[in-house]
N, C-alpha and C positions, 0 to 999 in steps of 0.2 A: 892265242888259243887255237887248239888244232880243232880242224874240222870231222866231228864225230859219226857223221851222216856217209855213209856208204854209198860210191857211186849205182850201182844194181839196187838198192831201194827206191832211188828217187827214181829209177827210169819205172821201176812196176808200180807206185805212186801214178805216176803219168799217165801208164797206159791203162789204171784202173780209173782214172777222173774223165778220160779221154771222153766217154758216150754221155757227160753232164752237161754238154758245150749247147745243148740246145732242149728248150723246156718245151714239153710233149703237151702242154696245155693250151688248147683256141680259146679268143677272147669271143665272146657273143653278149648284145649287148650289155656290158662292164660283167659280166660273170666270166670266170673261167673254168672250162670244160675237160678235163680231160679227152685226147684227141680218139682213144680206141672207144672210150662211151659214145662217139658221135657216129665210129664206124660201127658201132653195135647197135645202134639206135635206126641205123642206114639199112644193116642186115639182115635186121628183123624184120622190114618194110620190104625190102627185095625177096626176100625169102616168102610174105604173105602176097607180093607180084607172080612171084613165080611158083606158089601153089595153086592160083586161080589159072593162070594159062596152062599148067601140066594136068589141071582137072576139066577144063575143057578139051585140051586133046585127047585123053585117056589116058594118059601115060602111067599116070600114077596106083592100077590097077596091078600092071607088073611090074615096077619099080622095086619094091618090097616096102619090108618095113617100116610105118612111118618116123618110130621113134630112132631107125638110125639114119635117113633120111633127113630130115627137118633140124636136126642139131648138126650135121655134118655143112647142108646146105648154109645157115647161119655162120657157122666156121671160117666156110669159103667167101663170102659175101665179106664177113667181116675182114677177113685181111684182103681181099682184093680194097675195098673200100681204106683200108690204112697205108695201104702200099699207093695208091693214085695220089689221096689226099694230102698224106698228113708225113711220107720217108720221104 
């Protein structure tokens, strides 16, 4: 029986399975987490560290904005936080 499978599908098969090789979920005790809840969970925490020390120095008077401040900050926290821990 001839083989009905096209060499150029199986390689784009491949390279679509390729980023499945490792599961994005931490185990804590016997539950599992997904890994960017734990860096959101982390960024929220750093971002209310880093509204108390920016309102002690003043910063945060001319800063601007707080509503595009505080979710950008969160943003950043978060993927620095996925990038150390969890790529």
């Amino acid at each position: 029986m001839k083989n009905i499978t096209h060499p150029s599908a199986l390689v784009i098969i491949c390279l679509a399975t390729a980023g499945c090789a490792r599961n994005p979920n931490v185990d804590i005790a016997g539950s599992y987490f997904p890994g960017w809840m734990l860096a959101l969970a982390g960024a929220v925490a750093a971002t209310g560290a880093a509204h108390q020390l920016l309102r002690r120095k003043g910063v945060m008077r001319a800063a601007g904005h707080p509503a595009l401040i505080y979710p950008s900050m969160v943003l950043l926290f978060t993927c620095f936080f996925w990038l150390c821990f969890f790529a």
